[in-house]
C-alpha positions as CSV (number, residue, x, y, z in Angstrom):
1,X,0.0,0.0,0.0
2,X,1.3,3.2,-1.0
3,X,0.4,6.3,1.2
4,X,1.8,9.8,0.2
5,X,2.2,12.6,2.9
6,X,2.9,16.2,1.5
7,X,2.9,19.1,4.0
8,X,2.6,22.0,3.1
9,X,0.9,23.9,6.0
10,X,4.4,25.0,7.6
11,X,3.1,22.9,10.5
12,X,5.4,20.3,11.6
13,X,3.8,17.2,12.4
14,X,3.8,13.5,13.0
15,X,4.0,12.0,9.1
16,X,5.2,8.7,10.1
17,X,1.9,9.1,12.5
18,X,-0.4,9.5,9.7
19,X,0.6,7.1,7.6
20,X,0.3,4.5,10.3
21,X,-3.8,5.5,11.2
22,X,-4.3,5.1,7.8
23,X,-2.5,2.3,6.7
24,X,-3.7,0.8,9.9
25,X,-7.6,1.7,8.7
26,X,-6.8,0.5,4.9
27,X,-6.0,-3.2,6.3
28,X,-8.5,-3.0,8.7
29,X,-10.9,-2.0,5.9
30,X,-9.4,-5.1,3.9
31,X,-8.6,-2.4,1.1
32,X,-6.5,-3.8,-1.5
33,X,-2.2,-3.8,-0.6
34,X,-2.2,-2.0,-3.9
35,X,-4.1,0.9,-3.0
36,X,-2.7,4.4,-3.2
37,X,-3.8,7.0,-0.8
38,X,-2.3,11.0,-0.7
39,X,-2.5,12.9,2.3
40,X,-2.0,16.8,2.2
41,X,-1.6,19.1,4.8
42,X,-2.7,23.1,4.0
43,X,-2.2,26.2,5.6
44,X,-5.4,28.2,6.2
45,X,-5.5,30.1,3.0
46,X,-5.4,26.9,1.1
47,X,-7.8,25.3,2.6
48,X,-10.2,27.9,2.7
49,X,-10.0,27.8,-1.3
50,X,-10.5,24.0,-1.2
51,X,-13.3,24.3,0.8
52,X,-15.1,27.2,-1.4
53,X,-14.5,25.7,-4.6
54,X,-15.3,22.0,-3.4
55,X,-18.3,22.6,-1.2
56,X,-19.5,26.0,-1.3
57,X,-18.8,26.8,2.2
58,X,-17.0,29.7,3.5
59,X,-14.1,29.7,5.8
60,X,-11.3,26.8,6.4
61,X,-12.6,23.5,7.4
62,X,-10.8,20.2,9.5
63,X,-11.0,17.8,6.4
64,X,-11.8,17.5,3.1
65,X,-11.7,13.8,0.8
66,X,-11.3,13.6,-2.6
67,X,-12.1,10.2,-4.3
68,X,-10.4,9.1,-7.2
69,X,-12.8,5.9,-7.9
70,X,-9.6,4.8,-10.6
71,X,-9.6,1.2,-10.5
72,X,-7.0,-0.7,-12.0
73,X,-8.7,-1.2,-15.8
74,X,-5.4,-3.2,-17.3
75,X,-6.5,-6.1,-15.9
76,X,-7.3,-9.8,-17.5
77,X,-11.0,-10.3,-17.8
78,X,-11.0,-13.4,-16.3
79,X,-9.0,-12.3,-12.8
80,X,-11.7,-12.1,-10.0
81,X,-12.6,-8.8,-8.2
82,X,-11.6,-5.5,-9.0
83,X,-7.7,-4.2,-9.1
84,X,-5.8,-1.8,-6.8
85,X,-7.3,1.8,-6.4
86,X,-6.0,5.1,-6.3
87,X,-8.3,6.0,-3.3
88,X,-7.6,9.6,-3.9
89,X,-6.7,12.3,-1.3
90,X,-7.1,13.2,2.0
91,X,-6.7,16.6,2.7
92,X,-5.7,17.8,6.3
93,X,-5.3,22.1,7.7
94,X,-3.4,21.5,11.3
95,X,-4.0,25.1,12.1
96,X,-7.5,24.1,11.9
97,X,-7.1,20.8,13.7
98,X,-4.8,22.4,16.4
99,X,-8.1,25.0,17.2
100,X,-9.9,22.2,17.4
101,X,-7.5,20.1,19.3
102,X,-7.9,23.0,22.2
103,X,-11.4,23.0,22.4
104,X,-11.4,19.3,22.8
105,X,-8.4,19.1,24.9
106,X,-6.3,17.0,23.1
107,X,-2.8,17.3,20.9
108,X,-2.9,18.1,17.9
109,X,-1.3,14.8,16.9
110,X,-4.2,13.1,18.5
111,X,-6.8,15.6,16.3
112,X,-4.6,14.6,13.2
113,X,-5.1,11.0,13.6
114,X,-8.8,11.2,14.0
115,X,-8.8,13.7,11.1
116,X,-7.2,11.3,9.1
117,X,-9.7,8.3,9.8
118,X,-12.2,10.3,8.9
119,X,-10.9,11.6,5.9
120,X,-9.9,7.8,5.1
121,X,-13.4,6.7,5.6
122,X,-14.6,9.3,3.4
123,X,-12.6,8.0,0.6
124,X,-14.4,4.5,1.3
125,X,-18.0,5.9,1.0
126,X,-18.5,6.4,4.4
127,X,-20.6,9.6,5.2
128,X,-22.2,11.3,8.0
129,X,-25.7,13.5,6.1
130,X,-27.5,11.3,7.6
131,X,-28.0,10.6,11.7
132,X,-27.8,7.1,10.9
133,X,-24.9,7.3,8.6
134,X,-23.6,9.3,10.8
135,X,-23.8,7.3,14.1
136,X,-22.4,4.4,12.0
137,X,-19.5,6.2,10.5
138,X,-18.7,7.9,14.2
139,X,-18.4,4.5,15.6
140,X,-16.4,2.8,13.3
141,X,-14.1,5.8,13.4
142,X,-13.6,5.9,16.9
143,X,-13.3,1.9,16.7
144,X,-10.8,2.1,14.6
145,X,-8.8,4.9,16.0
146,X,-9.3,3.2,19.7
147,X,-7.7,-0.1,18.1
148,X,-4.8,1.7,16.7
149,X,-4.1,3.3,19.4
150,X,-3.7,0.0,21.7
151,X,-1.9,-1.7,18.7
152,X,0.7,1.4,19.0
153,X,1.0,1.2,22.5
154,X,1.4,-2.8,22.4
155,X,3.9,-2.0,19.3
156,X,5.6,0.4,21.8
157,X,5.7,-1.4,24.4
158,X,7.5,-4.6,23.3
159,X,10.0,-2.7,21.4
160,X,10.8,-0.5,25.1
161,X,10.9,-4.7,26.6
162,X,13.2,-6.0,23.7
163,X,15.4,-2.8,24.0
164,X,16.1,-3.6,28.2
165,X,16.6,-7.3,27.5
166,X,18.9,-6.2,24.9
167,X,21.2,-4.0,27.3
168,X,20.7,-6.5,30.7
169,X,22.0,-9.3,28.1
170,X,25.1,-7.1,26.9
171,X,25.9,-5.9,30.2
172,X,26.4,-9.2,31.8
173,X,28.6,-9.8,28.0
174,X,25.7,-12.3,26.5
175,X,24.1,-10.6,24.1
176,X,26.2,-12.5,21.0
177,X,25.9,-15.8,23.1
178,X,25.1,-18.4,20.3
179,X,23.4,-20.1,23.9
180,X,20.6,-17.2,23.3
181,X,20.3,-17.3,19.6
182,X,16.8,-18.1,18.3
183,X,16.7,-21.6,17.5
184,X,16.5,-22.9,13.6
185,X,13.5,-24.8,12.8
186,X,13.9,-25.3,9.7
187,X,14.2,-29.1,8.7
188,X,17.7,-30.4,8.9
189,X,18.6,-26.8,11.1
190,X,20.6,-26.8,14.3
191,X,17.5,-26.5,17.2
């Protein structure tokens, strides 16, 4: 899966962050591994254009989706099941986000992320006109941002265990001990 990020608010941010809630929602989503996704971050000015021009509204806004709907056409006919998609973009304003991030009392990072599911969902038809729709869309979105969230942590987590194991082992000199190498399970290998 290939997922773009190209800021260009003059906000730094969290880009390895980004491409993790979405990547994390693609798979979830069991969107094809050939998918393409762009996420663009805005200044103010720029976003307030986007959301003019797109939606006849006035003023910046959080979020704004573009679908691409391309589906991969050079295909054989007889393959099952449509081809990778360029899912299109997902267009993020932090200054926007970090507003909103005060208000809600969150980071910014943590607006971002949610941002970006939403937008993400977007792509995928999800849509929120409708109270149904929009209870629907709201769950999965928190769902899915909840579940990253733990996965990160547990992610984190073992790394911080692996990284003290590593420095106990090569304090007391063991950490190249063929005694603690993994064992080979391959057939004919040694353990």
């Amino acid at each position: 899966m290939t997922i773009e990020v190209a800021n260009e608010s003059g906000v730094g941010v969290n880009e390895f962050d980004l491409v993790s809630v979405a990547r994390y929602v693609l798979d979830r989503m069991r969107i094809n591994s050939l998918a393409e996704l762009s996420i663009l971050l805005v200044d103010v000015p720029a976003m307030t254009e986007l959301h003019v021009k797109w939606m006849d509204e006035p003023g910046p806004t959080d979020v704004l989706s573009f679908p691409m709907d391309e589906l991969d056409t050079a295909r054989r006919p007889d393959e099952a099941g449509p081809g990778p998609a360029l899912l299109g973009d997902v267009v993020l304003c932090p200054a926007v986000a970090a507003e909103q991030a005060g208000q809600a009392g969150h980071s910014l990072d943590d607006e971002l992320h949610l941002l970006t599911v939403h937008g993400v969902l977007h792509l995928l038809g999800y849509d929120h006109a409708e109270p149904a729709d929009e209870r629907e869309m709201f769950r999965l979105q928190n769902e899915l941002l909840d579940t990253w969230r733990d996965h990160r942590s547990a992610e984190a987590r073992s790394a911080r265990l692996a990284a003290v194991d590593a420095a106990v082992l090569d304090t007391v000199g063991l950490a190249d001990s063929p005694l603690l190498a993994e064992p080979d399970t391959r057939p004919g290998g040694r353990g």
